[in-house]
C-alpha positions as CSV (number, residue, x, y, z in Angstrom):
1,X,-24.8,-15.4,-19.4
2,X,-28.7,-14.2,-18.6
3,X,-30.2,-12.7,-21.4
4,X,-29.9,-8.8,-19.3
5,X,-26.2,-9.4,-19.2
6,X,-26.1,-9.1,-23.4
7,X,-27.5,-5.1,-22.3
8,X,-25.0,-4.5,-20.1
9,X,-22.9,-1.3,-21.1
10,X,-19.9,-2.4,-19.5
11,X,-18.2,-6.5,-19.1
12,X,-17.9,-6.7,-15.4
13,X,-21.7,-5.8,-15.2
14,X,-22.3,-8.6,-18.3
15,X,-19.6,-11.3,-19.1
16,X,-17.6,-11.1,-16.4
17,X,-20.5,-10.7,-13.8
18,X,-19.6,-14.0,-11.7
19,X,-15.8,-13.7,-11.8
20,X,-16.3,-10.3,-9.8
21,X,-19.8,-10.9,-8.0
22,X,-17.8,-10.7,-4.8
23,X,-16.6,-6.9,-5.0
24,X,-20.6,-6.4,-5.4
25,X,-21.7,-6.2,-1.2
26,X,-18.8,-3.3,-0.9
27,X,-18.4,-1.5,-4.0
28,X,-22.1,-1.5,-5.5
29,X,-24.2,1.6,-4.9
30,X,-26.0,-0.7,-2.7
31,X,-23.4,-1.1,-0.5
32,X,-22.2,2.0,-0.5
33,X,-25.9,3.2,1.1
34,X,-26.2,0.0,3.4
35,X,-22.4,1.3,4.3
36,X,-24.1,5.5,4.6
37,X,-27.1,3.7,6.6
38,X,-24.5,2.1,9.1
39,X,-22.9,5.1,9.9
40,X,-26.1,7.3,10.1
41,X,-26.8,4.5,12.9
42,X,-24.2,4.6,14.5
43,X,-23.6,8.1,15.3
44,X,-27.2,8.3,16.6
45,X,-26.2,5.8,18.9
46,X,-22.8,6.8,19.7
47,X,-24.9,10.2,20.5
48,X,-27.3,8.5,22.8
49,X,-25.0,6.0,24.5
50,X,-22.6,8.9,25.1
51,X,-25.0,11.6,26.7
52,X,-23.5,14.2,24.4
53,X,-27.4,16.0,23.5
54,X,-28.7,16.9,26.7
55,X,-32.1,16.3,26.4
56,X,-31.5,13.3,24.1
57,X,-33.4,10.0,25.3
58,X,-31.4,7.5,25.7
59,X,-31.7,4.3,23.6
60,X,-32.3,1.2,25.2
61,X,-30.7,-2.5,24.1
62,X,-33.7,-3.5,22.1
63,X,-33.6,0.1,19.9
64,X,-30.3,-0.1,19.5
65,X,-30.6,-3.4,18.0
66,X,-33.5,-2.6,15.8
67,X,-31.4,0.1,14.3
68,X,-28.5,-1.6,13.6
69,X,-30.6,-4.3,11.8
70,X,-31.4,-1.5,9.1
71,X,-28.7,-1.7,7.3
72,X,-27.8,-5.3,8.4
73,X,-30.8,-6.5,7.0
74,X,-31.1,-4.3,4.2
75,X,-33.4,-6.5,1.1
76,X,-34.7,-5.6,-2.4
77,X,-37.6,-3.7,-1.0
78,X,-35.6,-1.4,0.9
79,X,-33.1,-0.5,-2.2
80,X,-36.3,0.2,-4.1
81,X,-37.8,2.8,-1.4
82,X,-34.2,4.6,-0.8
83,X,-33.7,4.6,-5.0
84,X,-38.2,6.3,-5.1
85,X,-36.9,8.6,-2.2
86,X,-33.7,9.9,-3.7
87,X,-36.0,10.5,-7.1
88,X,-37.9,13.1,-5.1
89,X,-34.8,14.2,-3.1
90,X,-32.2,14.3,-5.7
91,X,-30.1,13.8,-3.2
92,X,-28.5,10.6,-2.4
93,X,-27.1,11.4,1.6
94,X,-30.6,12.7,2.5
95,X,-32.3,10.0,0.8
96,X,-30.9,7.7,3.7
97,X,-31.6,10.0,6.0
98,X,-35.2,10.1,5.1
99,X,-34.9,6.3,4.3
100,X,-34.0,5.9,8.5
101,X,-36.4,8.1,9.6
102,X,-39.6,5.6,7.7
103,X,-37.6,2.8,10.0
104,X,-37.6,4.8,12.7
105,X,-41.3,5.4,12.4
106,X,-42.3,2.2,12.1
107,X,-39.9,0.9,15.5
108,X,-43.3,0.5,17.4
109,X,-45.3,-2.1,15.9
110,X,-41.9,-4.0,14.8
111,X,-40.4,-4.0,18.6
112,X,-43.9,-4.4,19.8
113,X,-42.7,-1.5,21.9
114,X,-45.3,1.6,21.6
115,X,-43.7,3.2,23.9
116,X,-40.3,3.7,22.1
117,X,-38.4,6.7,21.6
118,X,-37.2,5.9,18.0
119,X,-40.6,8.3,16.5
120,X,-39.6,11.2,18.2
121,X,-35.4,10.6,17.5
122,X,-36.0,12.2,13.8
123,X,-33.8,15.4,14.7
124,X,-30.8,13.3,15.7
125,X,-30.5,11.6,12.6
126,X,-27.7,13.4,10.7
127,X,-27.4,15.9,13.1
128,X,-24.2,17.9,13.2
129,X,-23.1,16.1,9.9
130,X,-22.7,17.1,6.4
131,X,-23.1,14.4,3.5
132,X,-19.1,14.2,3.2
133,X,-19.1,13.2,7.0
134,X,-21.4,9.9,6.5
135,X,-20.0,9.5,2.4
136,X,-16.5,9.8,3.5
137,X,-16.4,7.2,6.4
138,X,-19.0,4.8,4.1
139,X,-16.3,4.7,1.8
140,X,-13.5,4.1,3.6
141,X,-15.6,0.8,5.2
142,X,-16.6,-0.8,1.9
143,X,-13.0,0.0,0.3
144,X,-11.2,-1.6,3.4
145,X,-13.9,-4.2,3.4
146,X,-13.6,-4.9,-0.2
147,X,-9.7,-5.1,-0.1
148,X,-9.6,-7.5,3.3
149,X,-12.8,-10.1,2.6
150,X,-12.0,-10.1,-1.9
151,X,-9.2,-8.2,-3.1
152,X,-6.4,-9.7,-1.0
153,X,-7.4,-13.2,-0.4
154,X,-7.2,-13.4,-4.3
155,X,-3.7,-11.7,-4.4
156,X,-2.5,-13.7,-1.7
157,X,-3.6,-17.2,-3.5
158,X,-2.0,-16.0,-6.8
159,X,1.5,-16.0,-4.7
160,X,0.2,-19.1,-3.4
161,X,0.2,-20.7,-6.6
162,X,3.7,-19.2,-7.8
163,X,5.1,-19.9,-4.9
164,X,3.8,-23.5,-5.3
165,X,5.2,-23.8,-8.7
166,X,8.4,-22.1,-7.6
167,X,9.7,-24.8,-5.2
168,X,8.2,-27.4,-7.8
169,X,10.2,-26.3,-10.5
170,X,13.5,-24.9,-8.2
171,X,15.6,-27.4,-9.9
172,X,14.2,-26.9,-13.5
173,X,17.1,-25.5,-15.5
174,X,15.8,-22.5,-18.1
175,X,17.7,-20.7,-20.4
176,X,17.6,-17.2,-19.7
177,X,16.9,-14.1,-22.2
178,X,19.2,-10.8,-21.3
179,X,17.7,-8.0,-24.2
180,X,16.2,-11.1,-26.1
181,X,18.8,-13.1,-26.6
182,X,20.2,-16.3,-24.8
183,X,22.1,-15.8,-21.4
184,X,23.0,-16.9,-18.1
185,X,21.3,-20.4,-17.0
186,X,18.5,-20.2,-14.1
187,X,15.8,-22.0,-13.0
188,X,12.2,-21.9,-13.8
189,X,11.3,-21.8,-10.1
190,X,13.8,-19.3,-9.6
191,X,12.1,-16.8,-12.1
192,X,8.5,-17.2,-10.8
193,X,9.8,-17.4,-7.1
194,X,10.8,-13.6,-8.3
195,X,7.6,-12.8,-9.3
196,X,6.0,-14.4,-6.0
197,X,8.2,-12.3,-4.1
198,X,7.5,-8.8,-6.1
199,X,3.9,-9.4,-5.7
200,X,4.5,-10.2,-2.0
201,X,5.8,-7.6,-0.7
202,X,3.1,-5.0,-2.6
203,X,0.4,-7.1,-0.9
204,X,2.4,-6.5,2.5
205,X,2.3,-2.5,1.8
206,X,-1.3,-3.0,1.0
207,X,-1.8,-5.1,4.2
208,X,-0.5,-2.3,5.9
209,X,-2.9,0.5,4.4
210,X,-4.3,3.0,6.3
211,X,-8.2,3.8,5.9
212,X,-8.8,7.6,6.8
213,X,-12.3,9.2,8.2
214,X,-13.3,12.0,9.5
215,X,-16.6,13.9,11.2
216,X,-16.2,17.2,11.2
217,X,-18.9,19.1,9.7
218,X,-19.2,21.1,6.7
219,X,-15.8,22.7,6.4
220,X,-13.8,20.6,8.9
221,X,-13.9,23.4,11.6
222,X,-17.0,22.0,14.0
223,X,-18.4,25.3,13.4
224,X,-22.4,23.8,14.1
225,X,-21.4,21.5,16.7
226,X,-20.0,23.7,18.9
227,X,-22.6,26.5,18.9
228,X,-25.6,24.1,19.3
229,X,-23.8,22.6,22.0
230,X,-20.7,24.5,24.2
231,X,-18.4,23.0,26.3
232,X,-18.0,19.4,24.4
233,X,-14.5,18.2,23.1
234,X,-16.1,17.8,19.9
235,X,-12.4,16.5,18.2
236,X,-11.9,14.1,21.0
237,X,-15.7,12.7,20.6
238,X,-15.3,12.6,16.7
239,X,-11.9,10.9,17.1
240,X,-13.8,8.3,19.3
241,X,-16.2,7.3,16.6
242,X,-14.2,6.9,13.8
243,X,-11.7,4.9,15.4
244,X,-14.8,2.7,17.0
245,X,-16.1,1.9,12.8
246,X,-12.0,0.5,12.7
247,X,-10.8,4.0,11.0
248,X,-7.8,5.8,11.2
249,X,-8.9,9.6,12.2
250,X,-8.3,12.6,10.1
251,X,-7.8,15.6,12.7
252,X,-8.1,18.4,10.1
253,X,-9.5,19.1,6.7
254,X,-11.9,20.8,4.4
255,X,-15.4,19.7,3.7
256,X,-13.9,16.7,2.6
257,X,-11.6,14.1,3.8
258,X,-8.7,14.7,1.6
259,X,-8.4,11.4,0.0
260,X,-4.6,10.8,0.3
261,X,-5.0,7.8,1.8
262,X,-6.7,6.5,-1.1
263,X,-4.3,7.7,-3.5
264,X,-1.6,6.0,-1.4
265,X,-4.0,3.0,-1.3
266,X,-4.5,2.5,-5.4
267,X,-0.5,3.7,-6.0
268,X,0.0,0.0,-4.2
269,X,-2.8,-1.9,-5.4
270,X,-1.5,-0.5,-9.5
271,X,2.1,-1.3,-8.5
272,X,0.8,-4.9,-7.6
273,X,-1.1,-4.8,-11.2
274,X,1.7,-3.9,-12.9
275,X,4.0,-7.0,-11.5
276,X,1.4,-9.3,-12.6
277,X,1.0,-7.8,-15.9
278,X,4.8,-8.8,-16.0
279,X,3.9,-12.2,-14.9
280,X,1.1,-12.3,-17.4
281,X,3.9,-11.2,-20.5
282,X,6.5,-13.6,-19.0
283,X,4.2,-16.4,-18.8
284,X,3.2,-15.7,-22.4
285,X,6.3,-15.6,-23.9
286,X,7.5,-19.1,-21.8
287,X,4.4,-20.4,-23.6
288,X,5.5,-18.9,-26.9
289,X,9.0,-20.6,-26.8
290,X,7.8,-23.4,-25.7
291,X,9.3,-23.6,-22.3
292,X,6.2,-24.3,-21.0
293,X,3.4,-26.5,-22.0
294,X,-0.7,-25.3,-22.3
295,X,-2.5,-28.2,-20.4
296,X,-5.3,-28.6,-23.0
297,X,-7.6,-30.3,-19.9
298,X,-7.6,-27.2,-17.7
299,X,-7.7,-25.0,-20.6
300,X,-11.1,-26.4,-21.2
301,X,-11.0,-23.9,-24.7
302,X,-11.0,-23.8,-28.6
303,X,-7.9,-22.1,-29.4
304,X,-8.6,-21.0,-32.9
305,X,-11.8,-20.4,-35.2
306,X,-10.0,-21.9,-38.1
307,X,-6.6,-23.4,-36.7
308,X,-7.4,-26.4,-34.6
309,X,-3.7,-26.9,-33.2
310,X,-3.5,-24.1,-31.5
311,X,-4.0,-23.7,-27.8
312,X,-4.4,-19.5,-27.1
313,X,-2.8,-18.7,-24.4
314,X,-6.1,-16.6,-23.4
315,X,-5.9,-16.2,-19.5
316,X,-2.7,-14.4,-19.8
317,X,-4.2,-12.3,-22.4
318,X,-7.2,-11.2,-20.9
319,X,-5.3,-10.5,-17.9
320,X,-3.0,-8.4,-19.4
321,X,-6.1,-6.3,-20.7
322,X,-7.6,-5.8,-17.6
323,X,-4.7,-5.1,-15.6
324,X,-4.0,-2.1,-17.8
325,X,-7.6,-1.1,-17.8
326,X,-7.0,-1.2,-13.9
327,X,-4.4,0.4,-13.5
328,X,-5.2,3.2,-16.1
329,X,-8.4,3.6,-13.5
330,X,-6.5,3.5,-10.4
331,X,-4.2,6.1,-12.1
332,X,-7.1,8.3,-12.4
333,X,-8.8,7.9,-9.5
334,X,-5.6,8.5,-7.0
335,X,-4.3,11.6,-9.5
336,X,-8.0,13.2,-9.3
337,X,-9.1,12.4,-5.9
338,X,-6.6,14.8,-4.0
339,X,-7.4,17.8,-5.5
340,X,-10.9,19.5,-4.4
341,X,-11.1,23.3,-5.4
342,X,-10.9,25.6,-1.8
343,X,-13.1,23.6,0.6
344,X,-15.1,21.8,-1.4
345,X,-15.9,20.7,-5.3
346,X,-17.8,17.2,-6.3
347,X,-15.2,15.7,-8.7
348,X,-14.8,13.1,-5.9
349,X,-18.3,12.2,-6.1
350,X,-18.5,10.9,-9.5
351,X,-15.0,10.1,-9.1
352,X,-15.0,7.1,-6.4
353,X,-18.2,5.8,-8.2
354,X,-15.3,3.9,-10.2
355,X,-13.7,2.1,-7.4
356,X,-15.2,-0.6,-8.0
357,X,-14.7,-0.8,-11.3
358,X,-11.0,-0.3,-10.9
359,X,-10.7,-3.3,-8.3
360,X,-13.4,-4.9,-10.3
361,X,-10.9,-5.5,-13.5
362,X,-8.0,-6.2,-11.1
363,X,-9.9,-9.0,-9.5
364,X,-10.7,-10.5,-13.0
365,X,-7.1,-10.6,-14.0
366,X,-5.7,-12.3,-10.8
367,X,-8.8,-15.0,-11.2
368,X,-7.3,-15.2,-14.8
369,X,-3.8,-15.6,-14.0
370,X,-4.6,-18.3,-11.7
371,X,-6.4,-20.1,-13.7
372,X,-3.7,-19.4,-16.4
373,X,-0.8,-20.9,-13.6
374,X,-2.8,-23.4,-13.1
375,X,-3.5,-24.7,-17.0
376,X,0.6,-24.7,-17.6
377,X,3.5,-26.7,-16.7
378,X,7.2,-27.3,-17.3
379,X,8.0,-28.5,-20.9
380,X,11.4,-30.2,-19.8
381,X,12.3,-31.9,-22.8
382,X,11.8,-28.1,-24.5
383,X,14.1,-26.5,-21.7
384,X,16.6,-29.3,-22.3
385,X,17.0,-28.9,-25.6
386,X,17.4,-24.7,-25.7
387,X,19.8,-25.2,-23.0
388,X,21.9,-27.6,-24.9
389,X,21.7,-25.5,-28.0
390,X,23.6,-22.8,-26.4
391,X,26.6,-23.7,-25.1
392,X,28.3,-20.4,-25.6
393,X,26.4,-19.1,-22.4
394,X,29.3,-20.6,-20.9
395,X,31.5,-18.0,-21.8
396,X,30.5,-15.8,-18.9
397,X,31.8,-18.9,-15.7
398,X,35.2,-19.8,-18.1
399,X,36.1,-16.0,-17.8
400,X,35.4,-15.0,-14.6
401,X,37.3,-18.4,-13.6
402,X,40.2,-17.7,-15.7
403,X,40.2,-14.0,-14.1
404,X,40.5,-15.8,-10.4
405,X,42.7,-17.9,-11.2
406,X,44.8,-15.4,-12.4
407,X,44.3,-13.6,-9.2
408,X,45.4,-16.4,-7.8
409,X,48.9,-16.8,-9.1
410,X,48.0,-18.9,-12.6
411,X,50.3,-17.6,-15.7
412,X,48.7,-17.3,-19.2
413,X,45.2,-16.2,-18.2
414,X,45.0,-12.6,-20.0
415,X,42.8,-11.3,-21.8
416,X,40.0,-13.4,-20.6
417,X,37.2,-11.6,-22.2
418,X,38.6,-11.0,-25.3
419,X,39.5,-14.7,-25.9
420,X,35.7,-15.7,-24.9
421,X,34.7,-13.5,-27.2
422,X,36.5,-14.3,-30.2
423,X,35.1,-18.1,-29.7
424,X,31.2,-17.6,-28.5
425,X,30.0,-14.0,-30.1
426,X,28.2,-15.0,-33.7
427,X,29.5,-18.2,-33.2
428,X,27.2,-21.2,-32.2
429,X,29.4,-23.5,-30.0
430,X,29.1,-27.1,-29.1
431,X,30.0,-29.0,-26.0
432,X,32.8,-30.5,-28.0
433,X,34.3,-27.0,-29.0
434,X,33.7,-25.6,-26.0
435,X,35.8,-28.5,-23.6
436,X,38.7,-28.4,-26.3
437,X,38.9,-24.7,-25.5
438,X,39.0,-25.2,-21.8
439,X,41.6,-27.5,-21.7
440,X,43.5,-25.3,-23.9
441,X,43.6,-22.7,-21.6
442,X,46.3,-23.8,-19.0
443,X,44.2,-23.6,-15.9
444,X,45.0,-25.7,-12.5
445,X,43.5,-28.4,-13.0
446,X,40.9,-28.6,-10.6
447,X,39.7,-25.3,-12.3
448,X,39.8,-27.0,-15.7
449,X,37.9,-30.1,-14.3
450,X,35.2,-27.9,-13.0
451,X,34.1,-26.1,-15.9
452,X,34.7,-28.9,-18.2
453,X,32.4,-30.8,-16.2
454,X,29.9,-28.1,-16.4
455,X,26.8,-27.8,-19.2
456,X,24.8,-25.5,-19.2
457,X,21.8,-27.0,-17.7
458,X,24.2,-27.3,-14.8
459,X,25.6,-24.0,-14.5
460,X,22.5,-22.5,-12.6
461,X,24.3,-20.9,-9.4
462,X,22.4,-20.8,-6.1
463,X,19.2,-20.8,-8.0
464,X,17.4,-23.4,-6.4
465,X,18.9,-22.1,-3.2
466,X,17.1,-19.1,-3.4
467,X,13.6,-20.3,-4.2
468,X,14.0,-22.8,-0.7
């Protein structure tokens, strides 16, 4: 840690600082005015290269540049002038506005270019739009931004890694837990193959989000535009520029775009949370009984202040906290945001400030779980042993394979169930018991050689199967 980060109010702004540092260049305040300066930009150029202002100069190549480099090219200096300007604005839309005019101002001695048209461009800046027009698509670039270069890449590598230890452990026979208590056989690989997959397809609906926009003025009806200037197809020209930023267009609202795709968007991204906050409990508890084994290498951690045997299990931990913390944010933010009181309220202003922080604690808890799948590994011997401890599990393949032989013609097979039960429930069984009560059954005898050939780490089904 610096020193500062000991002042920070909150832990991704302090402790956790590096783990999330990527989020920062979309979902900072800076980012979200370098985003607001972009789009300011380019509707003054899709204005100019368009001819839609009669009147309007046209921008050459070398403006056009020098404009987009604003943003682009955006340092400490200029954060510090935008954050003086919206001091004596108090507002943080016209701020950049007033910011891009300073830049537009000083085009002549920068292009070397006295001639330039930028100076007198002032009244084209912002024209026709209302602060949820350039807040609205800024938004909708950093959040898809933040989910395609940060969010998913991390999510995607976290299947990577289960699905890596999936088809490592495919054949790794586990004793499975039904309501806490010992069941069916599977595979280790099997049950994390079933987490990769969960996770999987909630990244693939996520893939597959749409990202809103929309430019319509100050209650969605393009009220100003068409009176300063008749005779423009002012929905087709809007629908044109949104789609050009790599937006989905939003035909018709209020002041605001409504936000649903957002809600849709953090709906996904909580669902995801939630299945790795399973995977974080699941890999706890495999820990817990010893199933599998804390490499105390990649751990890299004292476990305890006053036990030193013990190896906490921490990654899981803290990503179980921050997934909840997530998810209670991403609750919020998709509940709150598509509501806005008749054409307008700014509930959503304050609102999406926390967008980041939302993705912010995600992103810590799938760098945690990594490093958490990464620090553990099957304790065989352990898994052997619970499975040979619990030979009644077999009582489940004995009666279904009494009940088709039946079927099947075979004479004394009734009461299946009931005759499993009487030897397994309460009972704690042995391989010895349990092969003296198959061959006292009276099956065929291929059936009886079958099941008394199996154990239970055998009787795993497809399982490996599946994982492949």
């Amino acid at each position: 840690m610096n020193f500062s980060d000991m002042y920070a109010l909150g832990p991704l702004d302090g402790r956790y600082r590096p783990e999330v540092a990527p989020l920062i260049d979309h979902l900072s305040e800076q980012a979200l005015n370098r985003a607001r300066a972009h789009v300011e930009v380019e509707w003054l150029i899709f204005l100019s290269t368009n001819m839609v202002l009669p009147g309007a100069p046209v921008l050459t190549d070398a403006e056009i540049a020098y404009l987009r480099a604003i943003p682009t090219n955006m340092d400490d200096a200029d954060i510090a002038r935008l954050a003086q300007i919206e001091a004596e604005t108090r507002h943080d839309v016209k701020a950049v506005e007033y910011f891009l005019k300073e830049k537009m101002n000083a085009a002549p001695a920068a292009l070397a270019e006295p001639a330039t048209n930028l100076p007198q461009m002032h009244e084209i800046v912002h024209i026709f739009a209302t602060s949820e027009d350039i807040n609205n698509l800024a938004y909708a670039l950093n959040i898809k931004a933040a989910l395609t270069d940060v969010w998913l890449p991390a999510a995607r590598a976290l299947v990577a890694d289960l699905s890596q230890m999936a088809r490592a452990n495919a054949e790794t026979p586990m004793l499975s837990h039904t309501h806490g208590q010992p069941a069916s056989p599977t595979t280790l690989g099997k049950e994390v193959a079933v987490l990769a997959h969960r996770l999987s397809r909630q990244i693939r609906r996520i893939e597959a989000a749409e990202f809103l926009g929309k430019f319509n003025g100050a209650t969605g009806t393009y009220g100003a535009h068409s009176v300063s200037v008749p005779g423009v197809d002012w929905p087709a020209l809007a629908r044109r520029f949104v789609e050009g930023l790599g937006l989905t267009f939003n035909p018709l609202t209020t002041q605001i775009e409504s936000h649903d795709w957002m809600s849709e968007l953090f709906a996904d991204v909580a669902r995801f949370n939630r299945i790795a906050h399973n995977l974080a409990t699941d890999f706890w508890t495999y820990i817990s009984l010893g199933y599998l084994a804390q490499n105390l290498a990649a751990q890299g951690s004292t476990g305890s202040s006053t036990m030193p045997h013990k190896v906490n299990p921490i990654r899981f931990e803290n990503a179980e906290a921050n997934l909840e913390i997530s998810c209670a944010l991403l609750d919020t933010l998709g509940a709150t945001l598509v509501t806005s009181r008749l054409q307008r309220d700014l509930t959503d202003s304050s609102t999406l400030r926390n967008v980041g922080v939302a993705f912010g604690h995600s992103l810590l808890a799938i760098t945690n779980l990594r490093r958490g799948v990464a620090g553990v590994e099957a304790n065989r011997a352990a898994l052997a042993a619970d499975l040979d401890a619990h030979w009644e599990v077999l009582g489940e393949p004995i009666q279904q394979a009494m009940r088709a032989a039946a079927i099947a013609g075979a004479t004394g097979m009734q009461d299946p169930y009931e005759r499993l039960k009487e030897l397994t429930r309460g009972h704690r069984v042995g391989a010895q018991e349990m092969r003296a009560f198959i061959g006292s059954l009276g099956l065929p005898d291929d059936v009886a050689t079958r099941l008394a050939n199996l154990t239970p780490g055998s009787y795993v089904g497809l399982a490996a199967e599946l994982v492949r």
